[in-house]
DSSP file (Angstrom, degrees, kcal/mol; ACC not computed):
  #  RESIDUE AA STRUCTURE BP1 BP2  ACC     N-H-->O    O-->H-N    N-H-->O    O-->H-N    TCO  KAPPA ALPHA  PHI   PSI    X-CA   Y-CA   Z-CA
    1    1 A X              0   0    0      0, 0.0     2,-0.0     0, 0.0     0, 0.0   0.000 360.0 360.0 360.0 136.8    0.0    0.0    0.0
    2    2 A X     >  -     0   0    0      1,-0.0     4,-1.4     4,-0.0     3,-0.3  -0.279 360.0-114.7 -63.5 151.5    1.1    3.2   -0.8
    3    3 A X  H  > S+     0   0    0      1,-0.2     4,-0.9     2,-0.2     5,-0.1   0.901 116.5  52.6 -49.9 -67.7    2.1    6.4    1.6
    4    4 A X  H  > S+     0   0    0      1,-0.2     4,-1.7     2,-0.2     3,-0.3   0.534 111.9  46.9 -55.5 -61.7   -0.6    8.5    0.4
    5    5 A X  H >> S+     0   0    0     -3,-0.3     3,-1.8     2,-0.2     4,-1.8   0.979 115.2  41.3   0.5-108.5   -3.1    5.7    1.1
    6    6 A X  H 3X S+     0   0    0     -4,-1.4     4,-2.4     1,-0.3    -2,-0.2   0.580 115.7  53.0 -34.2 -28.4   -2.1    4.9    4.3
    7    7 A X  H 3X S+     0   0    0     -4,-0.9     4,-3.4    -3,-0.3    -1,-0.3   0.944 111.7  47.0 -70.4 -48.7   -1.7    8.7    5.0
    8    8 A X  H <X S+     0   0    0     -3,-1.8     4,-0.6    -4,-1.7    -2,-0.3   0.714 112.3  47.0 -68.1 -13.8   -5.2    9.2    3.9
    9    9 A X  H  X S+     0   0    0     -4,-1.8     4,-1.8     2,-0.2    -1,-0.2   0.881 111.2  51.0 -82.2 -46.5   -6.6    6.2    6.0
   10   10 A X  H >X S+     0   0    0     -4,-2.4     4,-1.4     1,-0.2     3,-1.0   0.989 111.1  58.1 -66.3 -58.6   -4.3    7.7    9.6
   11   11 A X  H 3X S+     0   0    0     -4,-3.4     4,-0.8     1,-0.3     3,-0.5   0.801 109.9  41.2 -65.2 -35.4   -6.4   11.3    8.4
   12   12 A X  H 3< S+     0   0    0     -4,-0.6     3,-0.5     1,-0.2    -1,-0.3   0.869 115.3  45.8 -73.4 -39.5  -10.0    9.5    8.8
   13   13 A X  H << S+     0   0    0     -4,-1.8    -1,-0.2    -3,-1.0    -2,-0.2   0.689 120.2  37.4 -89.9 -10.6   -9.4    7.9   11.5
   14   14 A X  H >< S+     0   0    0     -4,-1.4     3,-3.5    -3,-0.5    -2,-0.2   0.355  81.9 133.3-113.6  -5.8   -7.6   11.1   13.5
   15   15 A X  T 3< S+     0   0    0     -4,-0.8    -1,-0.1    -3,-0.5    -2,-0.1   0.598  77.7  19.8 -36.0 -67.3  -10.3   13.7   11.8
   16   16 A X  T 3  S+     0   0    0     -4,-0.2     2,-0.5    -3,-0.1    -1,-0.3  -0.305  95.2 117.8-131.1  33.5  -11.2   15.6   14.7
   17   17 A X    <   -     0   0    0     -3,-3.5     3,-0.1     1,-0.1     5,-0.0  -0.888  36.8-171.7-108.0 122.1   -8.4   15.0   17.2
   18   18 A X        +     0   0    0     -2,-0.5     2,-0.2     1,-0.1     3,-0.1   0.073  68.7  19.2-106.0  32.4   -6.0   18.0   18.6
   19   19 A X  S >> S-     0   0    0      1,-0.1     3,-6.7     0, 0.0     4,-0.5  -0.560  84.7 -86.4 173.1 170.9   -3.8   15.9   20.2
   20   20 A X  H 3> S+     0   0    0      1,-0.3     4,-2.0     2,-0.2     5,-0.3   0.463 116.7  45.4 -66.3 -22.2   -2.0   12.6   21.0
   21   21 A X  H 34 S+     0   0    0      1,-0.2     4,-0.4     2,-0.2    -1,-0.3   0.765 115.5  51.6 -81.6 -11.1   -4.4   10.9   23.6
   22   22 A X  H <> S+     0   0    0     -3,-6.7     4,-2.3     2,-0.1    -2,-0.2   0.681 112.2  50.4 -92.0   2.1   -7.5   11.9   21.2
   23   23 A X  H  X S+     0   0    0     -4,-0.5     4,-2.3     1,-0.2    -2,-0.2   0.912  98.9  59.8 -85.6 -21.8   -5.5   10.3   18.5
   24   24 A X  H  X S+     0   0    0     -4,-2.0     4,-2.4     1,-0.2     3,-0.2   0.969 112.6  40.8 -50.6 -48.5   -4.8    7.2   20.2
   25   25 A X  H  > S+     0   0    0     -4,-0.4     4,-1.5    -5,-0.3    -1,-0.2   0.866 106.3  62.3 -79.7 -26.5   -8.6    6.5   20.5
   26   26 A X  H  X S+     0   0    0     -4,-2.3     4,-1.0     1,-0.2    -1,-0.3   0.793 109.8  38.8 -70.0 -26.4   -9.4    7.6   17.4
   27   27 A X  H  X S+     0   0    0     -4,-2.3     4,-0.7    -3,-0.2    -2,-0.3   0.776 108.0  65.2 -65.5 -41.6   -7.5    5.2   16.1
   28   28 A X  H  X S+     0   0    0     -4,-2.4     4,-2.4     2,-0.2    -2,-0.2   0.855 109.7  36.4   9.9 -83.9   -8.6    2.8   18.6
   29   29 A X  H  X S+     0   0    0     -4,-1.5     4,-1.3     1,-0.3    -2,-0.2   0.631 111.3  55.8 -96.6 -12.7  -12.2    2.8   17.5
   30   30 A X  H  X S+     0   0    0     -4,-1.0     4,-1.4     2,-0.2    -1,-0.3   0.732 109.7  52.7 -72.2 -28.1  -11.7    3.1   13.7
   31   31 A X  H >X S+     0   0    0     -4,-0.7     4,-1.5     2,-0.2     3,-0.7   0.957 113.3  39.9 -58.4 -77.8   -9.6   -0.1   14.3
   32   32 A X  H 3< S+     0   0    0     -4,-2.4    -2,-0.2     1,-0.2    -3,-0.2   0.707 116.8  55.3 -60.9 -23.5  -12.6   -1.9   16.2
   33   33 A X  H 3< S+     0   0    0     -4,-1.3    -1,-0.2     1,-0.1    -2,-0.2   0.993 120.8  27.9 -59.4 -71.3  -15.1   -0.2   13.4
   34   34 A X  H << S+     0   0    0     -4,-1.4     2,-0.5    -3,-0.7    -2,-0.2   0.348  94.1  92.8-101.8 -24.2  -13.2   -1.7   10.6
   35   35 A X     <  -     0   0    0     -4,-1.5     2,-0.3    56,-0.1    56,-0.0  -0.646  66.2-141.7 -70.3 147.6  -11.5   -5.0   11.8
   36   36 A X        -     0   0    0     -2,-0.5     2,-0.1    52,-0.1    52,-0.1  -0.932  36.5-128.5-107.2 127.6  -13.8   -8.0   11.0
   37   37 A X  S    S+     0   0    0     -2,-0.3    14,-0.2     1,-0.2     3,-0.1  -0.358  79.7  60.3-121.4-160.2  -13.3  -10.2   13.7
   38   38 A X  S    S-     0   0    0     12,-0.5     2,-0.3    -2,-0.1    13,-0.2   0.813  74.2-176.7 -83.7 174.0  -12.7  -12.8   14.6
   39   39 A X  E     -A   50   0A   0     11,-1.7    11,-4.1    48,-0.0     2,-0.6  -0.739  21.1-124.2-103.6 141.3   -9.5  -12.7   13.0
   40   40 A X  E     +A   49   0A   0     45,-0.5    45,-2.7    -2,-0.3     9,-0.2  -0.741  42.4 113.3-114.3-178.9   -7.0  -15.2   12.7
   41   41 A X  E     -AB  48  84A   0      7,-3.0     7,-1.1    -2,-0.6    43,-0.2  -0.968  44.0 -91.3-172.7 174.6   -2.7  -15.1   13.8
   42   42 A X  E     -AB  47  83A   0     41,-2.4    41,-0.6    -2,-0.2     2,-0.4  -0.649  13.2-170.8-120.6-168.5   -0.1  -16.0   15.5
   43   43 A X  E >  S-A   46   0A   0      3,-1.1     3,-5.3    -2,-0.2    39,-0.1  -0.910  82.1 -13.7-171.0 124.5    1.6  -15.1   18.5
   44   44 A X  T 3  S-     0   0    0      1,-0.4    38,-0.1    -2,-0.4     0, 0.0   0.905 131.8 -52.7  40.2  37.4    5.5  -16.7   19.6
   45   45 A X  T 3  S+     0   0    0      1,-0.2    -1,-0.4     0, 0.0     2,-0.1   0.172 117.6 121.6 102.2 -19.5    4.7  -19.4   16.8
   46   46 A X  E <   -A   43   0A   0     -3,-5.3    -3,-1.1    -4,-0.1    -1,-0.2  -0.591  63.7-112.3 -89.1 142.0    1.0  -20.3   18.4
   47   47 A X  E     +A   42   0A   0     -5,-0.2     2,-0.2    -2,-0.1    -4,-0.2   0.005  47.2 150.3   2.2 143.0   -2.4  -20.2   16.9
   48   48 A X  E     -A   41   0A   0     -7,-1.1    -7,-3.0    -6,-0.1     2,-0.5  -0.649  33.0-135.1-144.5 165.0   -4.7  -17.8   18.3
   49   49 A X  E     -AC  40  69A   0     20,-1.0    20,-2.1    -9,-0.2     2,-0.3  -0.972  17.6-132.7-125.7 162.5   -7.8  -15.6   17.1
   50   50 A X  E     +AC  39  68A   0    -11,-4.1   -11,-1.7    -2,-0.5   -12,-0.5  -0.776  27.0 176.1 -92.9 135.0   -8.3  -12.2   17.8
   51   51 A X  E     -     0   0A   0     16,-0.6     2,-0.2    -2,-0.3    17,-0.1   0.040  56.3 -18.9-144.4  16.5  -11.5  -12.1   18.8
   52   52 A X  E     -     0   0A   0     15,-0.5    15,-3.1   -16,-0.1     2,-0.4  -0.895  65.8 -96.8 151.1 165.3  -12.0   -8.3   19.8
   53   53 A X  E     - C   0  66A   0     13,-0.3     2,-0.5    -2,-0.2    13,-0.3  -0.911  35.8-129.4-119.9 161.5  -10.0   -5.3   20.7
   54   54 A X        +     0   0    0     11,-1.6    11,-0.3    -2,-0.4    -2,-0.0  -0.947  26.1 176.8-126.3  91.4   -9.5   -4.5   25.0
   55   55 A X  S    S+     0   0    0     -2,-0.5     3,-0.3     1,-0.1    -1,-0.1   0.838  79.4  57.6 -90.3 -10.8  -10.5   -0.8   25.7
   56   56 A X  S    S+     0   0    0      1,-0.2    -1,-0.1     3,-0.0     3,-0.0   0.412 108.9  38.4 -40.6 -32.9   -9.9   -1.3   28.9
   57   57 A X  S    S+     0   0    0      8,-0.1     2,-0.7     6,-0.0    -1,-0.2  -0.400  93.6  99.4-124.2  45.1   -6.6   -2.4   28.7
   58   58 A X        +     0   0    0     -3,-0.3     2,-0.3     6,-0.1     6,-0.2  -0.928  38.7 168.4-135.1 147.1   -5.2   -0.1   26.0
   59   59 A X  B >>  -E   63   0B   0      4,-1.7     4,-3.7    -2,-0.7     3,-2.9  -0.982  50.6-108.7-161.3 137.2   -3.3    2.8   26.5
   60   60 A X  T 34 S+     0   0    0     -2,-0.3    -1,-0.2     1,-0.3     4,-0.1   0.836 127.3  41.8 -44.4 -39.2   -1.4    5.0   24.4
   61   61 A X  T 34 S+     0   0    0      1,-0.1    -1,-0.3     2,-0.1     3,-0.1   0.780 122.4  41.7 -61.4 -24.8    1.9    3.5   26.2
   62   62 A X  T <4 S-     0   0    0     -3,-2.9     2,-0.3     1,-0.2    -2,-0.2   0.952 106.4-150.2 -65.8 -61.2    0.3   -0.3   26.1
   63   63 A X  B  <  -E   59   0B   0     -4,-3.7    -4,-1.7     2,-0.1     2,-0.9  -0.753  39.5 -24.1 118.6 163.8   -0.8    0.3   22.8
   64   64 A X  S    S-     0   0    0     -2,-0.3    15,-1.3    -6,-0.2     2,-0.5  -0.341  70.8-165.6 -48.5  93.5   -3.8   -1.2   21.1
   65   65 A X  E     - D   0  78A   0     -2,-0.9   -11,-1.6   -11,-0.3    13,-0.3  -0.845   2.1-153.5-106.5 148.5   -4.4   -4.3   22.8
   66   66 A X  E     -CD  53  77A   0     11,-1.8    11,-0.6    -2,-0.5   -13,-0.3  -0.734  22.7-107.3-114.7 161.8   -6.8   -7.4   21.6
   67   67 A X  E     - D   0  76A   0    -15,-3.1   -16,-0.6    -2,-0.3   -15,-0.5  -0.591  39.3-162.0 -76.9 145.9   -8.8  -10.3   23.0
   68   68 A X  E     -CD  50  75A   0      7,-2.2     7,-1.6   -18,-0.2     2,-0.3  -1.000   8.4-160.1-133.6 154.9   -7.0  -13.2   22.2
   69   69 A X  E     +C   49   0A   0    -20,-2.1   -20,-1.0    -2,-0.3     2,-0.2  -0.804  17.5 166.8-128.6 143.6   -8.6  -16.9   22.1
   70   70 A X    >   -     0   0    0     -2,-0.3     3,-2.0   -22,-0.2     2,-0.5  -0.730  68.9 -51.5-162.7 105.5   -6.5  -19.8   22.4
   71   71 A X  T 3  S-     0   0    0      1,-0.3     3,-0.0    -2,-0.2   -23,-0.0  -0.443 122.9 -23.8  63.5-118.7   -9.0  -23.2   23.1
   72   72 A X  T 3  S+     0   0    0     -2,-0.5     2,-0.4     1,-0.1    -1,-0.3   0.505 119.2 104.1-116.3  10.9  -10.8  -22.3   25.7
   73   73 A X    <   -     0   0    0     -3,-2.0    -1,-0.1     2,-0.0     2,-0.1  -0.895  47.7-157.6 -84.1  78.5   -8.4  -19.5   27.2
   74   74 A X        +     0   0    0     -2,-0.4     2,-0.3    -5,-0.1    -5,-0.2  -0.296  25.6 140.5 -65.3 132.3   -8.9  -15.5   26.9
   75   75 A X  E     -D   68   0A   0     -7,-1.6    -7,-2.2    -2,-0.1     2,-0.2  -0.903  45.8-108.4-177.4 165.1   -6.2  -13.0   27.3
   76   76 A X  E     +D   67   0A   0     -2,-0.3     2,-0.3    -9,-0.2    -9,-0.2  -0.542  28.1 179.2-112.8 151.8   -5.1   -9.7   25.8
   77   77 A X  E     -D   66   0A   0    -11,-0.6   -11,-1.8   -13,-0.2     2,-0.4  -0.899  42.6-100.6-164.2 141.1   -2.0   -9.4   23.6
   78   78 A X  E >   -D   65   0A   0    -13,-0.3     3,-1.1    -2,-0.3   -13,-0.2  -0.887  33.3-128.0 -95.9 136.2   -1.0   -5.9   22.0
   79   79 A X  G >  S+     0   0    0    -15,-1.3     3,-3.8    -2,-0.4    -1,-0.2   0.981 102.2  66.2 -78.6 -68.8   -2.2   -6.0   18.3
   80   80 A X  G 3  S+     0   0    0      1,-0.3    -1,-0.3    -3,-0.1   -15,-0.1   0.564 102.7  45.6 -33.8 -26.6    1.2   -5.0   17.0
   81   81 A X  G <  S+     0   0    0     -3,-1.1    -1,-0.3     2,-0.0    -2,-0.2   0.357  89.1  95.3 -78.2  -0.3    2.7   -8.1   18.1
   82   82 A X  S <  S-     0   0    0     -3,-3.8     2,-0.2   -39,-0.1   -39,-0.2  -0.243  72.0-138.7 -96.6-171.6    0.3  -10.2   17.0
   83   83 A X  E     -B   42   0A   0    -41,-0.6   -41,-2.4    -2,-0.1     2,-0.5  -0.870  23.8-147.8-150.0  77.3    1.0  -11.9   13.0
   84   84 A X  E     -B   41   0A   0    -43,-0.2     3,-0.5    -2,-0.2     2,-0.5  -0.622   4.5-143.4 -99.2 129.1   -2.3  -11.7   11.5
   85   85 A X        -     0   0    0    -45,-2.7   -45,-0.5    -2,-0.5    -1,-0.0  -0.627  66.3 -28.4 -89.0 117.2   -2.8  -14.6    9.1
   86   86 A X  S    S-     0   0    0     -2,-0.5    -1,-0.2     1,-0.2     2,-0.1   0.806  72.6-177.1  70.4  34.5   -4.9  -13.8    5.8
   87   87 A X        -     0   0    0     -3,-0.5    -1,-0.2     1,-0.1   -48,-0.0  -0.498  38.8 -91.5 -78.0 147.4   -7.4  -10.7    6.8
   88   88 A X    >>  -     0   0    0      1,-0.1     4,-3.0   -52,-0.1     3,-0.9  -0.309  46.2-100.3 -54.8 157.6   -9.9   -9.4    4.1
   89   89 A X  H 3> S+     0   0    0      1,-0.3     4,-1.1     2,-0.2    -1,-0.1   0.491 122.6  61.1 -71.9 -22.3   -8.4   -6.8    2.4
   90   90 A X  H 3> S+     0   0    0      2,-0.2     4,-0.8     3,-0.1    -1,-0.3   0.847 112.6  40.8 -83.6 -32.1  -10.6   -3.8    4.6
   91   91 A X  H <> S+     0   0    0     -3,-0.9     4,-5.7     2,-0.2     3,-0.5   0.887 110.6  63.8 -71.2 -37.6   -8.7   -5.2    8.2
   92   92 A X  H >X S+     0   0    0     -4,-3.0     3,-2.2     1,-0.3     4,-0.9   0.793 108.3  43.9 -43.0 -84.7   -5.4   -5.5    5.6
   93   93 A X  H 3X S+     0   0    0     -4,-1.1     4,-0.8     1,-0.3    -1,-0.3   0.406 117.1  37.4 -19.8 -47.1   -5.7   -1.7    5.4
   94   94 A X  H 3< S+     0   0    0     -4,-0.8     4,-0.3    -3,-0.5    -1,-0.3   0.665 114.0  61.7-103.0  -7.3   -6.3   -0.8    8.6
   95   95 A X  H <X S+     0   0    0     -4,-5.7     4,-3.1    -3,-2.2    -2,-0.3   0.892 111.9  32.2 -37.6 -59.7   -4.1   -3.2    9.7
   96   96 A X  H  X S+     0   0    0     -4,-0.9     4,-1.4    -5,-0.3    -2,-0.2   0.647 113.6  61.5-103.1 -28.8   -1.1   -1.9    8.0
   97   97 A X  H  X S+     0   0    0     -4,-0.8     4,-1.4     2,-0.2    -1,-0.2   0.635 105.7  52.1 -99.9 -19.9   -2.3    2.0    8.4
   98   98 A X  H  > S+     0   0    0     -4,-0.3     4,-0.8     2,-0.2     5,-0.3   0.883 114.8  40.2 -87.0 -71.6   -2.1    1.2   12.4
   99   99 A X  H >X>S+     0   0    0     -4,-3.1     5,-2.0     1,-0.2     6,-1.9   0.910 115.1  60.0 -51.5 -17.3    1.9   -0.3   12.0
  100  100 A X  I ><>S+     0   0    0     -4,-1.4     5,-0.6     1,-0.2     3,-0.5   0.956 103.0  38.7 -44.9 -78.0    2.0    2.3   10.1
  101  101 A X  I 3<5S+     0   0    0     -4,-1.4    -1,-0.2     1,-0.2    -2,-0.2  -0.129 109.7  60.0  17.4 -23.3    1.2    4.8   12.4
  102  102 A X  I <<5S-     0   0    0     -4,-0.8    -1,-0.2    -3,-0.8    -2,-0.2   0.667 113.1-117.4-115.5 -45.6    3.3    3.1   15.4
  103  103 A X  I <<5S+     0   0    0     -4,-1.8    -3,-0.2    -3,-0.5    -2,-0.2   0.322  87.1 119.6 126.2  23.3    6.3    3.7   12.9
  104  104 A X  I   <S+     0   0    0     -5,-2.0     2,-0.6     1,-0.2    -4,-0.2   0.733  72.1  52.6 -91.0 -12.7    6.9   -0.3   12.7
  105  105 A X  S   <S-     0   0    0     -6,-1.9     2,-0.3    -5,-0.6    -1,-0.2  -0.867  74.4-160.8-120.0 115.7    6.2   -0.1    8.5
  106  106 A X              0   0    0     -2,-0.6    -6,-0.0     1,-0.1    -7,-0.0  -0.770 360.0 360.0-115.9-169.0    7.8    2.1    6.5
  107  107 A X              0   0    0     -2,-0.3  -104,-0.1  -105,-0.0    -1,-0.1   0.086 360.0 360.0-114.1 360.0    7.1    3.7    2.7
């Protein structure tokens, strides 16, 4: 995906935020609008699906964190670490506009 893109995806999601703690959330909830869950990934080589995003435990310093399912087992993982296997092409996006965004992908 191109910078321009990705720039123009970070601008929707940040529209009407003056400054870094409203961008965090804004980002936040355009993530949980726009992922289709659940999702699957991995995490240290294991299965898991993502099964939800944590606003409760996210914080600009955390990060974005997600529910994560493994059997019958729940627990939260910060999205950026996770390896997300094969999302439709609208999660790809906002996928990739989020690492973007953390500075972990560059153009």
């Amino acid at each position: 995906m191109d910078k321009s893109k990705l720039e123009a995806l970070l601008e929707e999601a940040m529209v009407d935020c003056y400054n870094e703690e409203e961008c965090f959330w804004g980002m936040f909830y355009t993530l949980e609008d726009y992922l289709t869950f659940p999702l699957q990934a991995q995490t240290l080589g294991e299965a898991v699906t993502v099964v939800g995003l944590d606003d409760h435990r996210s914080r600009m310093r955390r990060g974005v964190m997600a529910r994560v399912r493994k059997g019958d087992q729940e627990y939260t993982a910060a999205l950026s670490e996770l390896e997300i296997l094969s999302p439709n092409p609208v999660s790809a996006e906002w996928l990739a506009a989020y690492r973007y965004w953390l500075g972990e992908d560059s153009i």
